[in-house]
C-alpha positions as CSV (number, residue, x, y, z in Angstrom):
1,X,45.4,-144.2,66.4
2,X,45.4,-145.3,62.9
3,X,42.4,-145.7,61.0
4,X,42.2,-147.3,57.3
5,X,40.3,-145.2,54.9
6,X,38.4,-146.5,51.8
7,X,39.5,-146.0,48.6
8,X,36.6,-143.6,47.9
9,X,37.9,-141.3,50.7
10,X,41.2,-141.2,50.2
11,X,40.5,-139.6,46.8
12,X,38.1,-137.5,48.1
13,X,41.2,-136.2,50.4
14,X,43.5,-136.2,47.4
15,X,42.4,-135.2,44.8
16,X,43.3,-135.9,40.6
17,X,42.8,-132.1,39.5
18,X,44.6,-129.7,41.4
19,X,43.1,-127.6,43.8
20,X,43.1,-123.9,44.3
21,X,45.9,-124.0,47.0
22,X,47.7,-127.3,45.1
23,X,47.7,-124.5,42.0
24,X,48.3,-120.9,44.1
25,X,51.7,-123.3,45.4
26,X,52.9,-124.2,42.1
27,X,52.2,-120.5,40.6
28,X,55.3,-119.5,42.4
29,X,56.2,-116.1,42.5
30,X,56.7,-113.3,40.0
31,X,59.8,-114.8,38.3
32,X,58.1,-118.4,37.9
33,X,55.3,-116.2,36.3
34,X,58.0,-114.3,34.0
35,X,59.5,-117.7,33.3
36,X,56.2,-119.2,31.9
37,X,55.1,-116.5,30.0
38,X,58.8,-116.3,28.2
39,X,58.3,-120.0,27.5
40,X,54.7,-119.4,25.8
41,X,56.0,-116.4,23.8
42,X,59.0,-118.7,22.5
43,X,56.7,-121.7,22.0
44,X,54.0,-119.5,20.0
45,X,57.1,-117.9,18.0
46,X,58.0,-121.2,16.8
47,X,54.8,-122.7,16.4
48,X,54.4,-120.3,13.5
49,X,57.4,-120.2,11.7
50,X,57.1,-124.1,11.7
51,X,53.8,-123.9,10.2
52,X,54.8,-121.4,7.5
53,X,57.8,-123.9,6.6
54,X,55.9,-127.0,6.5
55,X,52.0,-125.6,5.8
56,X,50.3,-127.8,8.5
57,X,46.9,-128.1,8.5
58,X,45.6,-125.4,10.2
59,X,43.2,-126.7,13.2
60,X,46.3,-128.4,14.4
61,X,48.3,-125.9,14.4
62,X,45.5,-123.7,16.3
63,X,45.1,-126.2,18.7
64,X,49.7,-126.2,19.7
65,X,49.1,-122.4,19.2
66,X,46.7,-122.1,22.1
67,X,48.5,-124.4,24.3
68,X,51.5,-122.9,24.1
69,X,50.0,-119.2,24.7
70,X,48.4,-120.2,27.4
71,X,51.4,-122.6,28.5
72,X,51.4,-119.4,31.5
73,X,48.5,-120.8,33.0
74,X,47.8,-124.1,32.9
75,X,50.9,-125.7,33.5
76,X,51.1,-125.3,37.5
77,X,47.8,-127.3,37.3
78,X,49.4,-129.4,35.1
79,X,52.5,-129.6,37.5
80,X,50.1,-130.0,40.8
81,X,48.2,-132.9,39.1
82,X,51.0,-134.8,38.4
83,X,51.9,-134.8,42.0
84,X,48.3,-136.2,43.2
85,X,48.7,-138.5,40.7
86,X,52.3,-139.6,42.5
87,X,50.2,-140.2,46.0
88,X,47.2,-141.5,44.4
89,X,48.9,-144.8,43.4
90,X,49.2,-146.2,46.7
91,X,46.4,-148.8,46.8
92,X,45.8,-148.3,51.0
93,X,45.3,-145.5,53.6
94,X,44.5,-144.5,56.9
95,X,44.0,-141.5,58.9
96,X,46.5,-141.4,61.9
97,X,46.0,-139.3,65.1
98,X,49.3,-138.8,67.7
99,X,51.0,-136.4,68.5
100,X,53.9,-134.2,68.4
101,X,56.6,-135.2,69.9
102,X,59.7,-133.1,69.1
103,X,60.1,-130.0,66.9
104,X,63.2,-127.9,66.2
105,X,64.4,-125.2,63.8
106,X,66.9,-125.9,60.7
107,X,67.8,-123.6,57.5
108,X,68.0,-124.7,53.4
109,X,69.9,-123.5,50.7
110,X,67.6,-122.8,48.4
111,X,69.6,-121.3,46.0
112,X,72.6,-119.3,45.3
113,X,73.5,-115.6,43.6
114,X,76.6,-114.4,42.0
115,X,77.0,-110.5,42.7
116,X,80.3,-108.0,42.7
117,X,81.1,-106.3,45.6
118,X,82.6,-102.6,45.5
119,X,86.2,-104.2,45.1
120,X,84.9,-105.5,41.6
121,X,84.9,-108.9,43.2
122,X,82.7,-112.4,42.6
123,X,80.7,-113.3,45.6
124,X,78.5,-115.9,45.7
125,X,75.4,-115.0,47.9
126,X,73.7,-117.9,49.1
127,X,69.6,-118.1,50.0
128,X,68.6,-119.9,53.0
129,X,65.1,-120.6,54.1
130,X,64.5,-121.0,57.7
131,X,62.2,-124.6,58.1
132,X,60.5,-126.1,60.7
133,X,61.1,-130.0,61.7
134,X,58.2,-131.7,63.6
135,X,58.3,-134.9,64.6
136,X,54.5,-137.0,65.1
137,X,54.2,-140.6,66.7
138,X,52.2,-142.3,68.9
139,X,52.3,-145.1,71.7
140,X,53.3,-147.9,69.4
141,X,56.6,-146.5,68.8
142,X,55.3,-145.5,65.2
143,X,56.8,-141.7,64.3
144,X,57.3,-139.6,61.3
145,X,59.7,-136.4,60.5
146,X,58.1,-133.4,58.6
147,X,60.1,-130.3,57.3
148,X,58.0,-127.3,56.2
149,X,59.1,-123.6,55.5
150,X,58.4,-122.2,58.8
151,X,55.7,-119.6,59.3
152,X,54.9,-117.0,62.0
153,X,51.5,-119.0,63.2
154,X,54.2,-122.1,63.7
155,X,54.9,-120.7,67.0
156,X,52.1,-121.9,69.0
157,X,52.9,-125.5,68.0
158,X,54.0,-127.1,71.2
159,X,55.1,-130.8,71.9
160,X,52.2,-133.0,73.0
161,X,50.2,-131.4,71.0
162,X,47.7,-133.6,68.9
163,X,48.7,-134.1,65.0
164,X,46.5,-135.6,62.6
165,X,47.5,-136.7,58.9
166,X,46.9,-138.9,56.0
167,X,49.2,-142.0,55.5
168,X,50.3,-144.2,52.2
169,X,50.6,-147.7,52.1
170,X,50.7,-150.7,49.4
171,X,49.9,-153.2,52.1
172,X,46.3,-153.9,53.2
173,X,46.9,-154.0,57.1
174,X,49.3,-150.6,56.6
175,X,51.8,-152.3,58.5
176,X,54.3,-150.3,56.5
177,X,53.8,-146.5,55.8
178,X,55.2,-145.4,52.5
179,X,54.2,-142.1,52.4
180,X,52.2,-139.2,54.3
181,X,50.2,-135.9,53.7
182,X,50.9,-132.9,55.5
183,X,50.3,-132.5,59.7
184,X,47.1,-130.8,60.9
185,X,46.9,-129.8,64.6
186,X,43.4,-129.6,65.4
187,X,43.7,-127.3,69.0
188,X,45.4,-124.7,67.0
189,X,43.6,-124.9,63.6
190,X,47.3,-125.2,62.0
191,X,48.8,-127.0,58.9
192,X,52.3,-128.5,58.6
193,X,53.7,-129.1,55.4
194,X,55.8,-127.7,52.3
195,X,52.4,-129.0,49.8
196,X,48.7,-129.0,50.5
197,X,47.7,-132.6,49.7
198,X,44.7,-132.3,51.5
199,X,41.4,-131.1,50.4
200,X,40.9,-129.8,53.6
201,X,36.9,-129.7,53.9
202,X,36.8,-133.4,53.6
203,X,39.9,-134.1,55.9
204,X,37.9,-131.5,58.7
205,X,35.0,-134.1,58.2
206,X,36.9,-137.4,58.6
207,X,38.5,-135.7,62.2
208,X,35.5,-135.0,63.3
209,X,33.6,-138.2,62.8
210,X,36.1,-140.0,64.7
211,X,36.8,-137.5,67.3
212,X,32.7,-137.6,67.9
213,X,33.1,-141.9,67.9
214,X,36.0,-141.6,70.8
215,X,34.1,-139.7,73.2
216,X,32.5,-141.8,75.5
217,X,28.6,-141.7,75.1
218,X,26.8,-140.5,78.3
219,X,24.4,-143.3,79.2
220,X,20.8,-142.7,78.9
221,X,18.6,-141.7,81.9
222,X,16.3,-144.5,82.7
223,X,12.5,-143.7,83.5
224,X,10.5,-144.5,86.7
225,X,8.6,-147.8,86.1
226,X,4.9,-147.0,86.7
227,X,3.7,-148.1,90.2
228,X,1.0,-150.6,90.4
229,X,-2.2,-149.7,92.2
C-alpha cells in the first residue's frame, strides 16, 4: 500500500531542525566529542591572535569568538539539519505499508588501527560492525534494501512481518521512488535504520489513521420499525 502524503505532512515527519535523536546520532561518541572541543579551542586560539593583528571591531569578533567556543555543541545540529534538508527537497511523498520479505546478516569495515605486536611488528587491526540487511516490498513487485547496524531487539524481526516507511519522490504519481526513511515494524514496536528521519510521534499518527481506515467497519444494527395498531 502506498499512500501520497501532503506536503505539510511530510515535513511534519521530517523535520528542518534536528531532533533530539537526529542530534544524540550525530554527537557520536567520546572521541567525536574530544574532536570538536579541540577544533573550538584551535578556532578560539586563532580568533584572537587574528584580532590582535588586525584590531577588528570588537562585536564581530565576539560574535566568531562564541561560535567557535561553542563549535562543541552546535555543530551535530548543524550536521543533522543539513541532512533533513537533503530529504526535504523532494517535492512528493507517500507512506508505504508491506512487508518484509528477506533479511540477512553482513559485516563493515568501519575503520582500521595500526598497532605493534610483541615482535615489534606493524599490524593493521581492522573494525568491523556487524549490520542488518532487510529487504520490504509488496504485491506489486515494488521492494527496497535497508542496512542498519544491527541491535539485540533486531532479533524478533521475522519475514512477513509488516514494515511501514516514508518514501521520496520528484514525480507527482510516485511512480518512481528516489529515496526512503527508515523501516518501522509496527507488531514489534521496532525501528530499522542507520538515521532517525522520522519524527516518530507524527509517523505513529499517520499508521494509525490508515490502519483505523482499512479495517472493515461493522455495519450498524438496524432498529425494529414500530408496529401499527
Amino acid at each position: 500500500m502506498l499512500v501520497p502524503l501532503t506536503r505539510q505532512k511530510f515535513e511534519q515527519l521530517i523535520p528542518l531542525i534536528a531532533t533530539g535523536p537526529q542530534y544524540k546520532y550525530y554527537w557520536g561518541k567520546f572521541a567525536n566529542f574530544l574532536q570538536r572541543l579541540l577544533i573550538s579551542v584551535v578556532v578560539l586560539v586563532v580568533i584572537l591572535l587574528v584580532r590582535g593583528v588586525f584590531k577588528l571591531d570588537f562585536f564581530f569578533i565576539f560574535f566568531l569568538g562564541v561560535m567557535g567556543a561553542l563549535f562543541w555543541m552546535w555543530y551535530p545540529a548543524f550536521q543533522a539539519s543539513i541532512r533533513n534538508i537533503k530529504y526535504r527537497r523532494y517535492k512528493y511523498s507517500g507512506f508505504f505499508r508491506g512487508r518484509i520479505l528477506d533479511w540477512w546478516i553482513t559485516e563493515k569495515l568501519i575503520g582500521k588501527q595500526e598497532t605493534v605486536n610483541s615482535k615489534g611488528e606493524l599490524v593493521i587491526v581492522e573494525n568491523r560492525e556487524k549490520r542488518i540487511n532487510i529487504e520490504v516490498g509488496d504485491d506489486t513487485g515494488f521492494s527496497v534494501e535497508l542496512e542498519a547496524p544491527l541491535r539485540p531487539f533486531h532479533k524478533e524481526i521475522t519475514r512477513g512481518q509488516i514494515a511501514e516507511m516514508i518514501v521520496m519522490s520528484n514525480r507527482p504519481d510516485l511512480s518512481s521512488i528516489e529515496d526512503y526513511s527508515d523501516v518501522y515494524v509496527p507488531s514489534r514496536n521496532i525501528w530499522v535504520g542507520d538515521y532517525p528521519y522520522i519524527r516518530r510521534e507524527f509517523f505513529d499518527e499517520v499508521s494509525d489513521r490508515l490502519r483505523e481506515k482499512r479495517q472493515p467497519r461493522k455495519p450498524k444494527s438496524r432498529r425494529p420499525r414500530p408496529r401499527m395498531e
